[in-house]
C-alpha positions as CSV (number, residue, x, y, z in Angstrom):
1,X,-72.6,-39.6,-73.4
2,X,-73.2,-35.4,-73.3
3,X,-69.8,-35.2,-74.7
4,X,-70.3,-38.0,-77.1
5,X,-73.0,-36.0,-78.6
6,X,-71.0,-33.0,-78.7
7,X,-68.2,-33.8,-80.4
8,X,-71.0,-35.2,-82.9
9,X,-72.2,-31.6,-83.7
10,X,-69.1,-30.1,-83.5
11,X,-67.6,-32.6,-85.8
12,X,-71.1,-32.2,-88.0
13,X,-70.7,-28.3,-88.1
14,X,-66.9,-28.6,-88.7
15,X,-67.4,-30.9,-91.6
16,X,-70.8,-28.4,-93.2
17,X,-68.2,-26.1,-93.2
18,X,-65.6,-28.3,-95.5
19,X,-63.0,-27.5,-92.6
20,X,-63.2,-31.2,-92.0
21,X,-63.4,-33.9,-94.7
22,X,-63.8,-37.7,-95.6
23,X,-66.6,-39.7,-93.9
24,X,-68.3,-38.8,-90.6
25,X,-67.3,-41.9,-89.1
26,X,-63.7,-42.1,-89.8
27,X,-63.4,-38.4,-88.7
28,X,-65.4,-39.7,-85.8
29,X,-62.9,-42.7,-84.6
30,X,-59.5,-40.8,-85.2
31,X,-61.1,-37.9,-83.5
32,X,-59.9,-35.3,-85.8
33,X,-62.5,-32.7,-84.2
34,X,-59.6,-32.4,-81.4
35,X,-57.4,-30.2,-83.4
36,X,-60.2,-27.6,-82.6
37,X,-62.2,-28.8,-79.6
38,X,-59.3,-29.9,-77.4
39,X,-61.0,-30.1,-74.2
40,X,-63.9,-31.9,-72.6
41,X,-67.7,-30.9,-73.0
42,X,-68.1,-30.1,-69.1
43,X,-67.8,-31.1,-65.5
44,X,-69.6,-31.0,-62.2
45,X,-70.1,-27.6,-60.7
46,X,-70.3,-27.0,-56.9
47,X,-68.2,-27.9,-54.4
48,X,-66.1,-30.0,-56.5
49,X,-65.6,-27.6,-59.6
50,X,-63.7,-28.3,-62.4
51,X,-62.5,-31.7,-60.4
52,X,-60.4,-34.2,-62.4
53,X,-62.7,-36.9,-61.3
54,X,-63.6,-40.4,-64.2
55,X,-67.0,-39.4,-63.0
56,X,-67.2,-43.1,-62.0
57,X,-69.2,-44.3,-59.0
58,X,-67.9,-46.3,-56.3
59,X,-68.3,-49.7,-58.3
60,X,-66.2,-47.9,-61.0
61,X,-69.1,-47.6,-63.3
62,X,-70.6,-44.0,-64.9
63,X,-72.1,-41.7,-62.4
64,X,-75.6,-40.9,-63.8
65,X,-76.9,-37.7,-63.4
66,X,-80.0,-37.4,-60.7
67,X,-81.7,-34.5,-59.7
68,X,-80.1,-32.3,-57.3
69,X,-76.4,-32.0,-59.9
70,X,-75.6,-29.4,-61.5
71,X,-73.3,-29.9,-64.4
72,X,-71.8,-27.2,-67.1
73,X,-72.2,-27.8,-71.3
74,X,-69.3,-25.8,-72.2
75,X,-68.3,-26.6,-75.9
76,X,-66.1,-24.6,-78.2
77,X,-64.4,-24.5,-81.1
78,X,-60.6,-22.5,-81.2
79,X,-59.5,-22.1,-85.0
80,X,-55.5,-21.7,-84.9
81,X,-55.0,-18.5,-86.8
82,X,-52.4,-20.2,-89.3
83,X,-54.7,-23.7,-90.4
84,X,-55.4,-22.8,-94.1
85,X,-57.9,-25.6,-93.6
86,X,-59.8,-23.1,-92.0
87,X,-61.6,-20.3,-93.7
88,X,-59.7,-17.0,-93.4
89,X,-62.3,-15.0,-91.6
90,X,-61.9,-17.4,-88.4
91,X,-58.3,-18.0,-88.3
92,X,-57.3,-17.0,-85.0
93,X,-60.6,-16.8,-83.6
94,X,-62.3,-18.8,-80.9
95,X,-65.7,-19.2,-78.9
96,X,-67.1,-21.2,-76.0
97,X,-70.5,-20.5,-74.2
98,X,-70.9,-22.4,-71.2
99,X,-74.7,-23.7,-69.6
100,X,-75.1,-24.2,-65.9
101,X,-77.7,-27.4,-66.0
102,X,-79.8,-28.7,-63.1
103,X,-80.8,-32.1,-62.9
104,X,-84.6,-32.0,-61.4
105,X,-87.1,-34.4,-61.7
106,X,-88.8,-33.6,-64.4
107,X,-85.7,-33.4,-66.6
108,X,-83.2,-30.1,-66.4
109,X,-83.4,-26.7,-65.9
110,X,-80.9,-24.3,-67.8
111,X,-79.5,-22.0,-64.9
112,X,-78.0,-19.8,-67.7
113,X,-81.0,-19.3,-70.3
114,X,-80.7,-15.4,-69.8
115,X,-77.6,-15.3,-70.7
116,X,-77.0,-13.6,-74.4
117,X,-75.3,-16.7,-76.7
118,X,-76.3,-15.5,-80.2
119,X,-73.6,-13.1,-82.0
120,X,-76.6,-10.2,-82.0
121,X,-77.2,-10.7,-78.8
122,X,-73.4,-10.8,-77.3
123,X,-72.4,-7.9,-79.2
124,X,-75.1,-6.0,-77.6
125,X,-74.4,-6.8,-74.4
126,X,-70.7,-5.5,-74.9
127,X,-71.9,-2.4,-75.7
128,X,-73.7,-1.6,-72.6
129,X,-72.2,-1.0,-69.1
130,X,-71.8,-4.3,-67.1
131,X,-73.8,-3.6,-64.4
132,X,-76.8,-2.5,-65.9
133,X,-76.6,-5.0,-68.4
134,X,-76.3,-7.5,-65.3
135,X,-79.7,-5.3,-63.7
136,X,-81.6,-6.0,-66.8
137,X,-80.6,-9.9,-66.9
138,X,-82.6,-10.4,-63.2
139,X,-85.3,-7.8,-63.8
């Protein structure tokens, strides 16, 4: 279901930005999102990380998430840098941000929230040295 709903946004943002075209649905069953979000939304993370597991319980059906998991929500978008569907200014580029997510009982809790994710915010960070920057994340 989380990556359901992701490759509805992506394919949503993808199709606001006329690199995508035609209806939402039929971009939505032949999956044509893929050609630039190739991989899944995210997986378990501890000592099982980045496992190949169906996620499926022992009766085979979907594991749900309970508190106590911890799970990544890594989407991204990779724009191949010769698709003339795509506008000039992003062929070739790429970007992913990844969330840690607890499952506790009262919902989740973003393990990540400090970290920058907005363009302002990342370019910043690149211009400072690493371990201050790192300092000033857990001050």
């Amino acid at each position: 279901d989380i990556h359901k709903e992701a490759c509805r946004v992506l394919l949503q943002g993808l199709m606001d930005a006329k690199i995508l075209t035609g209806s939402f649905d039929e971009n939505m069953e032949q999956e044509t999102f893929k050609k630039y979000y190739p991989h899944g939304t995210g997986h378990w993370l501890g000592l099982d990380v980045h496992d190949n597991s169906p996620y499926l319980d022992e009766n085979l059906e979907d594991i749900k998430l309970a508190p106590g998991m911890v799970f990544t929500c890594e989407p991204g978008l990779y724009f191949p840098a010769n698709d003339t569907a795509v506008p000039e200014h992003w062929r070739g580029e790429g970007i992913r941000i990844e969330d840690d997510i607890l499952m506790n009982q009262s919902g989740a809790e973003n393990l990540t929230r400090m970290i920058p994710k907005e363009i302002k915010e990342v370019e910043e960070a690149c211009t400072q040295d690493p371990a201050a920057f790192i300092e000033k994340l857990f001050s």
